[in-house]
N, C-alpha and C positions, 0 to 999 in steps of 0.2 A: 504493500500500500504506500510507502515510505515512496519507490518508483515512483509510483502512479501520479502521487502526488507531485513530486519532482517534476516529471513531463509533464504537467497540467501547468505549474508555475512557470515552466521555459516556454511553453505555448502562450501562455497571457502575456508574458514579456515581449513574442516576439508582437502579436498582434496589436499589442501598446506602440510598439515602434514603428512599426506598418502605419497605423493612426496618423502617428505624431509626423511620420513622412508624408503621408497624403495630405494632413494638412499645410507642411510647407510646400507642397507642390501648386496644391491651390494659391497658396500667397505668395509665391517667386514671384520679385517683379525686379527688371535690373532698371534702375534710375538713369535719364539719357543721357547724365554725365559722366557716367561709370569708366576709369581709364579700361577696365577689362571688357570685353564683348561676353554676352551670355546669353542661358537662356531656359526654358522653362525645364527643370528636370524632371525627366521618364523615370517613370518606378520600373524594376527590372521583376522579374519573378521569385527573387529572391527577397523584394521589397525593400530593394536599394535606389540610392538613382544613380543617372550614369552623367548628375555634375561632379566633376573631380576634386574641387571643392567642398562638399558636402561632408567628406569625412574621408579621415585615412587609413585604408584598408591595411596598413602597415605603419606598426607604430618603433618609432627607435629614435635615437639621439639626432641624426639627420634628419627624420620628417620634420620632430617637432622645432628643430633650427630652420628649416625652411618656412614654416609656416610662421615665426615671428621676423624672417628675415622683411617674407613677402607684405607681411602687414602693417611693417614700421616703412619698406620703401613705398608703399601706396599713402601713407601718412604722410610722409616728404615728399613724394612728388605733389599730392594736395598742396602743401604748404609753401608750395614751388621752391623746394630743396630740391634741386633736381640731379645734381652730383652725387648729395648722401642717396638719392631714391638708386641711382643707378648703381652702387656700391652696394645695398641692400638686396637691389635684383640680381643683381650676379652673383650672389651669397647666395640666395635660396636656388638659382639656376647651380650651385654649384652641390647643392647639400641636398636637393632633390634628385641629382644623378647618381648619388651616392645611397641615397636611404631607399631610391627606389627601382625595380629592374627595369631594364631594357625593356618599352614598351607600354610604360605605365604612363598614363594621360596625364598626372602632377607635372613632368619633364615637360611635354609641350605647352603643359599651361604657363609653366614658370619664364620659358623660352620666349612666351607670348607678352607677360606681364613686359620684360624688356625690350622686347619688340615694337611695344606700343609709347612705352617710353624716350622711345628714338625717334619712330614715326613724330611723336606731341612736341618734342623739343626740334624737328626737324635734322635730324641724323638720319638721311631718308635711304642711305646704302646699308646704313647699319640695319639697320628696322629690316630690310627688305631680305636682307641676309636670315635675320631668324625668322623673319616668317616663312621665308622659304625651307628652312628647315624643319619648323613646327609642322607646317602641311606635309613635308613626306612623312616624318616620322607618326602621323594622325593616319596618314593615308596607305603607312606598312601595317600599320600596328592594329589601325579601328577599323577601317577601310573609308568606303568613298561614304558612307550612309550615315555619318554619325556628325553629331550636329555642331561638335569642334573641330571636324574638317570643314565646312560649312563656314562655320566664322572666322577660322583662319584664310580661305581663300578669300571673304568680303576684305578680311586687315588686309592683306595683300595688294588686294584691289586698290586702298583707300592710299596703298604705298606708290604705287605705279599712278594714282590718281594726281596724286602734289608732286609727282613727278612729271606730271602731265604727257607723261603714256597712257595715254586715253584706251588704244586699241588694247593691251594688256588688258586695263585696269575695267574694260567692259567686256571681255572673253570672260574674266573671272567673276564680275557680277552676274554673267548667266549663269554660271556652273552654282555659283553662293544662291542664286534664286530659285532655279527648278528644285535643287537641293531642299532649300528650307518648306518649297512649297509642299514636297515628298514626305516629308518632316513633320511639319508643323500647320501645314493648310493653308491656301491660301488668303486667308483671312487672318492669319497671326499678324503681332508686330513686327516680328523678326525679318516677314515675306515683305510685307507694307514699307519696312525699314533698309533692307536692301533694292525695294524696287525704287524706292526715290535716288538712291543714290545712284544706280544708275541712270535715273532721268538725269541727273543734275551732270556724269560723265556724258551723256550725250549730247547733253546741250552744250556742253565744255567743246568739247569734239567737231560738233558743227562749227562753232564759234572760229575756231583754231584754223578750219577748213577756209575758211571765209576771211580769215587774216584780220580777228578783230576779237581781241579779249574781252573788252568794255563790253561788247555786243554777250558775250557770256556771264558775262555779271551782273549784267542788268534783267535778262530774261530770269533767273533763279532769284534774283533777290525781289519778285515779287511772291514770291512764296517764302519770305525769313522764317516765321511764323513754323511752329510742329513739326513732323522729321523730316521735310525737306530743308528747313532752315538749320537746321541743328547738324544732318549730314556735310550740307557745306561748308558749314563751320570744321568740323572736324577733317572733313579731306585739307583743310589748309590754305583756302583762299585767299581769305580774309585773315591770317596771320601777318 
């Protein structure tokens, strides 16, 4: 009985947890100013989700260094400390290859945290470098259907964008779109939020074809205003 009771206790714990997951899956929301891309996470059948974030499936001296590395440089780059942020990203990029294996999603996200930090400071080779590595390592490890392949090719995009490789930076907003739509519907923010940005690359594009930037400035900045004004901000326009 002493069993019985046992497995009855590990079963109400697991379904407590199961709960307490679905209901942060109901309340993910990423706020539009967020340096990292995100997005709503899938419960798995083991009633986990698959944000890499959410918890580490591997606990040691490393995880738990990476995780205050990652949280103090997202604190200085807010504070626009942008030297300590980048010191701290490459701390946790260095202590999450270590505490975690070949493969594991922590690695590209950490890769990503400093990716976006180059991109926001304008280090736009830098940036371009680790995203380019975060997406293959997403695209060995998770493959093509997983929805941090998905936001790494939109960062990519948004690199080759302020780089004003327009044709790159709109090749990879398709593959970031039918993606998400596969994903998440096309009704989500995520679809909504990469399809403006590539409106806004295309009007860029046109503009560039036409031999007139002003002329691409001015057609997008009547939409400042919700995620078309906020996309263009962040690709680097207006910087």
């Amino acid at each position: 009985s002493r069993g019985s009771s046992s497995s009855s206790s590990s079963t109400q714990q697991q379904s407590q947890q199961q709960q307490q997951q679905q209901q942060q899956q109901q309340q993910w929301s990423v706020p539009p100013g967020d340096l990292m891309s995100g997005a709503i996470p899938l419960l798995t059948e083991d009633g986990l989700t698959n944000h890499p974030l959410d918890y580490n499936p591997i606990t040691n001296e490393h995880t738990a260094a990476m995780t205050l590395a990652k949280q103090a440089g997202l604190e200085a780059y807010q504070a626009g400390r942008y030297l300590e942020a980048e010191r701290r990203f490459e701390e946790a990029l260095s202590e999450a290859r270590l505490g975690f294996p070949v493969g594991d999603p922590h690695i590209p996200s950490a890769l990503h945290c400093l990716a976006e930090l180059y991109r926001n400071t304008r280090q736009l080779d830098n940036a371009q470098e680790l995203y380019e590595q975060a997406a293959a390592d997403l695209l060995e490890h998770l493959g093509d259907k997983h929805w941090m392949y998905a936001a790494a090719l939109a960062s990519l995009a948004q690199c080759h964008e302020a780089k004003s490789e327009y044709d790159k930076a709109i090749t990879l907003l398709e593959q970031a779109l039918e993606l998400r739509r596969q994903l998440f519907s096309a009704g989500s923010y995520l679809y909504a939020d990469t399809a403006s940005q590539l409106a806004v690359v295309l009007l860029k594009r046109q503009a560039a074809a036409a031999g007139s930037s002003e002329a691409g400035g001015s057609s997008s900045s009547s939409s400042s205003g919700g995620w078309f004004g906020r996309v263009k901000r962040e690709g680097g326009a207006d910087v």
